[in-house]
C-alpha positions in Angstrom: 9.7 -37.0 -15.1 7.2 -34.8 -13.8 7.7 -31.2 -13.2 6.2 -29.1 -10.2 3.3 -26.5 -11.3 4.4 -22.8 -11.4 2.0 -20.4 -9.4 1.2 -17.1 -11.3 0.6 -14.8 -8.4 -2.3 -12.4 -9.3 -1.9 -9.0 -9.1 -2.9 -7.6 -6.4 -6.4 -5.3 -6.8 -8.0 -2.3 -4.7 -11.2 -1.5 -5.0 -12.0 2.5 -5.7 -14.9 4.7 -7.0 -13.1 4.5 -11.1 -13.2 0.5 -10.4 -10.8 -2.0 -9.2 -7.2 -1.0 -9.6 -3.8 -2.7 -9.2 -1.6 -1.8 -7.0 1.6 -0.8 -8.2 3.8 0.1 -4.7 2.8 -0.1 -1.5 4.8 1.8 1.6 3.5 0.4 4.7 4.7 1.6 8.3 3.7 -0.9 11.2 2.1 0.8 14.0 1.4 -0.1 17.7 -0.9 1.8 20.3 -1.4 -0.8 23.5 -2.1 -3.8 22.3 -3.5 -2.8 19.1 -1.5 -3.6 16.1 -2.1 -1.9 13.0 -0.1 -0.5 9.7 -0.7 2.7 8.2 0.0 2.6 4.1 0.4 4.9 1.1 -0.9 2.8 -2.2 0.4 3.5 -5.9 -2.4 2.3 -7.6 -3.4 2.1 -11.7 -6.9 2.6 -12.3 -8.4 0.8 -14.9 -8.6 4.0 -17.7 -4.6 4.1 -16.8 -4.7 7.2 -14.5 -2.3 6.9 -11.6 -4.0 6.7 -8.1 -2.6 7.5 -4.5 -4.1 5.6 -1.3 -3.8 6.9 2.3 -5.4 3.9 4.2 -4.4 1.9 7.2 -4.4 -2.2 7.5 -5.6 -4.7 10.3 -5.1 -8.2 9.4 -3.6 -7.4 6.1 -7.4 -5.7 4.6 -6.8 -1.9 3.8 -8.8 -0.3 5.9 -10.5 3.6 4.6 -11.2 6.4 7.2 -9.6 8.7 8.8 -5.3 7.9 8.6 -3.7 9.4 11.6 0.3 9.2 12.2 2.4 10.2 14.9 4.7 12.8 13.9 7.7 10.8 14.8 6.5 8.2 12.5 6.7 10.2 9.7 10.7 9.2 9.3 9.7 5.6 9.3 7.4 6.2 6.0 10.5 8.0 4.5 12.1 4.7 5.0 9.4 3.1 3.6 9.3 5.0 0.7 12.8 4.1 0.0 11.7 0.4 -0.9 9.1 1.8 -2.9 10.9 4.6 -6.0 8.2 4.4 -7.8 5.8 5.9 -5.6 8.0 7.6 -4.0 8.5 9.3 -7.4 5.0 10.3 -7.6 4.4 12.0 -4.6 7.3 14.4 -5.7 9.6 13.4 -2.7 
């Protein structure tokens, strides 16, 4: 009898200036301006010397995007939200 082939899904990795980290917990808050569709996130990430990491960044076609991370002020309930399918990270930004 043969048996199907588990996939092992890799870890997911960021690249920073300490290396490439995993990320941990992501909170992502889907955006719209126009037709432009976009997500803004907030990244738990583990560097590789163990240090915990927090990334601000914003997504377009799924690849984190760096720069400047701008949010409407009535979005900022949304990322609570968020944050409530992510504890972990939610933890370590002290909310």
């Amino acid at each position: 009898m043969a048996t199907a082939a588990k996939s092992i899904r890799k870890p997911s990795t960021a690249a920073t200036p300490w290396g490439a980290a995993t990320l941990v917990e992501e909170a992502a808050v889907p955006q719209r301006v126009g037709d432009k569709r976009f997500s803004v996130v907030v990244q738990l990430l583990d560097a590789p010397s163990g240090e915990r990491l927090i990334r601000f960044a914003y997504t377009t076609d799924g690849a984190a995007r760096r720069g400047p991370v701008t949010m409407r002020a009535r979005d900022l309930e949304r990322l609570r939200a968020a944050l409530e399918r992510a504890p972990v990270l939610k933890e370590v930004l002290g909310l």
